[in-house]
N, C-alpha and C positions, 0 to 999 in steps of 0.2 A: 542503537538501531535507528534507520530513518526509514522513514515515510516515504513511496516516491508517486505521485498520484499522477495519471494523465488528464492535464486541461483542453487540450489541444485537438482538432479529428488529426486521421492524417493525408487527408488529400491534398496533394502538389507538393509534398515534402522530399529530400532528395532519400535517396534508395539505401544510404550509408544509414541515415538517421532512423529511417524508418527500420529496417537492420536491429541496429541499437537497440531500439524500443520494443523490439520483437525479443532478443536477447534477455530484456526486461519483464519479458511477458504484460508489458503493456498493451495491447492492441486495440483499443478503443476506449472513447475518452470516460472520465469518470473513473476507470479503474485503476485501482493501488495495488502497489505492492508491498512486503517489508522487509528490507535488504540491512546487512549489518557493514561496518563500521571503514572496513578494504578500502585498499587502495584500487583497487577491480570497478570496484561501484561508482569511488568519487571519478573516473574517468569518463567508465557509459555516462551517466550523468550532468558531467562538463559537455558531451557531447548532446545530449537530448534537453538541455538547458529551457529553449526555447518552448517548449512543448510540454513542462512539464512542472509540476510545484513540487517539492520537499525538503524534510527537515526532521527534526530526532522525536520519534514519537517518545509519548511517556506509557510508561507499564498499566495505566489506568485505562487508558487510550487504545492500546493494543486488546486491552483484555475484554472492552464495550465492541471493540471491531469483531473479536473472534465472535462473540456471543449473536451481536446482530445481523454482521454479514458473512459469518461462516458459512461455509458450503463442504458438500460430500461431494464424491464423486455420484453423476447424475442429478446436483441439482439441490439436494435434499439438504437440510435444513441440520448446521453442525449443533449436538445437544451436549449438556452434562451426561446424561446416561451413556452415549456413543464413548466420549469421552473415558470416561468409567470403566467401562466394556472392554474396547478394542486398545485404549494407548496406554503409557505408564502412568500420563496424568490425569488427576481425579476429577479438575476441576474447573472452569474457565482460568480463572487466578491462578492457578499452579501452571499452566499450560503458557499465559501472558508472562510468567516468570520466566520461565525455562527460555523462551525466546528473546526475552530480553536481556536477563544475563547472559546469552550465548549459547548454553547447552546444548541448546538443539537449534535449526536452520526451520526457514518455512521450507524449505526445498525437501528436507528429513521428513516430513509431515506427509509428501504424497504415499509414501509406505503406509501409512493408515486411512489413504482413501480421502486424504482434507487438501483441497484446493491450493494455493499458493496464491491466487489475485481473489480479492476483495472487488465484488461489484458494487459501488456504492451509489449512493442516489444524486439527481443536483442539487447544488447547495441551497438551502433556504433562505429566500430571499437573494437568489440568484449569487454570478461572480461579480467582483469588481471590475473587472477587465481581464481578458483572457490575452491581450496585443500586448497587456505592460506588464512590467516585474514589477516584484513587491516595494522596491522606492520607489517607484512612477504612479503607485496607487492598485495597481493590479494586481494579478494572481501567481504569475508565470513568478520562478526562481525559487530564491534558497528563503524560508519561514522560520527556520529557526524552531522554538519551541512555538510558535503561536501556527506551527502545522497543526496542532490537536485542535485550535479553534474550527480551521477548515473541515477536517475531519469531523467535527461535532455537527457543522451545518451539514453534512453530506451522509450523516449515519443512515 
C-alpha cells in the first residue's frame, strides 16, 4: 500500500496535472490518500510527482490514520462502535489489516458511508521544503518507509 499525500496548492499547475490529482482525489493540500500496489497508481503518480510525497505506509500507520482522521459521510467522526455496527470489521486493527493485505480497496469502504481522503493537519514543526525532493532536503517525491514519519508529524 502507499501513502500519496498532497504538499503542493494548486494554483498555475497545468490542467493535465491538475486532472491527475483530481483522479487522485487529492484536491487540496495536506490531503492523502491510500492507493495499492498497480501499475494504475505508479503512473498517476509519475505524473503528479512534483506536487506530491509518497511511499508504503506500514499497517501501524494506516490503522492510527483510520482512528484519527477517519470521517463518515457528513463529517462525523469514524468510531469502533460504527465500525462494529455497520462493516464486517470489528475493529480499527482488523479494518488496517484488511486494507493493507488487499482485501478490501478504500474505494470498497464508500458502501459504508467512510471517506476515501484523509484530512490531515500540517506537519509539526512545519515541512522541509515543499520546492525540493527528498535528496535535496525537501518534501516533494518518493519517502519510502520514512512516509510514516511525515504522516506522524501531520496526524
Amino acid at each position: 500500500m502507499k501513502a500519496i499525500i498532497k504538499v503542493r496548492g494548486s494554483v498555475g499547475i497545468r490542467p493535465d496535472i491538475k486532472y491527475t490529482l483530481g483522479l487522485l482525489r487529492l484536491h487540496r493540500a495536506n490531503h492523502c490518500v491510500v492507493v495499492g500496489n498497480d501499475d494504475y497508481y505508479k503512473g498517476m503518480i509519475n505524473k503528479v510527482k512534483d506536487y506530491v510525497a509518497w511511499g508504503e505506509i506500514s499497517e501501524d500507520m494506516l490503522e492510527e490514520l483510520l482512528k484519527n482522521r477517519g470521517r463518515l459521510a457528513g463529517g462525523k467522526r469514524l468510531t469502533e462502535l460504527y465500525l462494529q455496527d455497520n462493516t464486517p470489521f470489528k475493529s480499527f486493527k482488523e479494518l488496517a489489516h484488511g486494507l493493507h493485505s488487499g482485501e478490501v480497496k478504500m474505494k470498497d469502504l464508500t458502501e459504508y458511508q467512510i471517506k476515501p481522503v484523509f484530512r490531515l493537519h500540517p506537519p509539526r514543526k512545519g515541512h522541509r521544503g515543499i520546492k525540493k525532493t527528498v535528496p535535496q532536503g525537501g518534501e516533494l517525491g518518493y519517502h519510502g518507509d520514512k512516509i510514516n514519519e511525515l504522516l506522524h508529524k501531520m496526524r
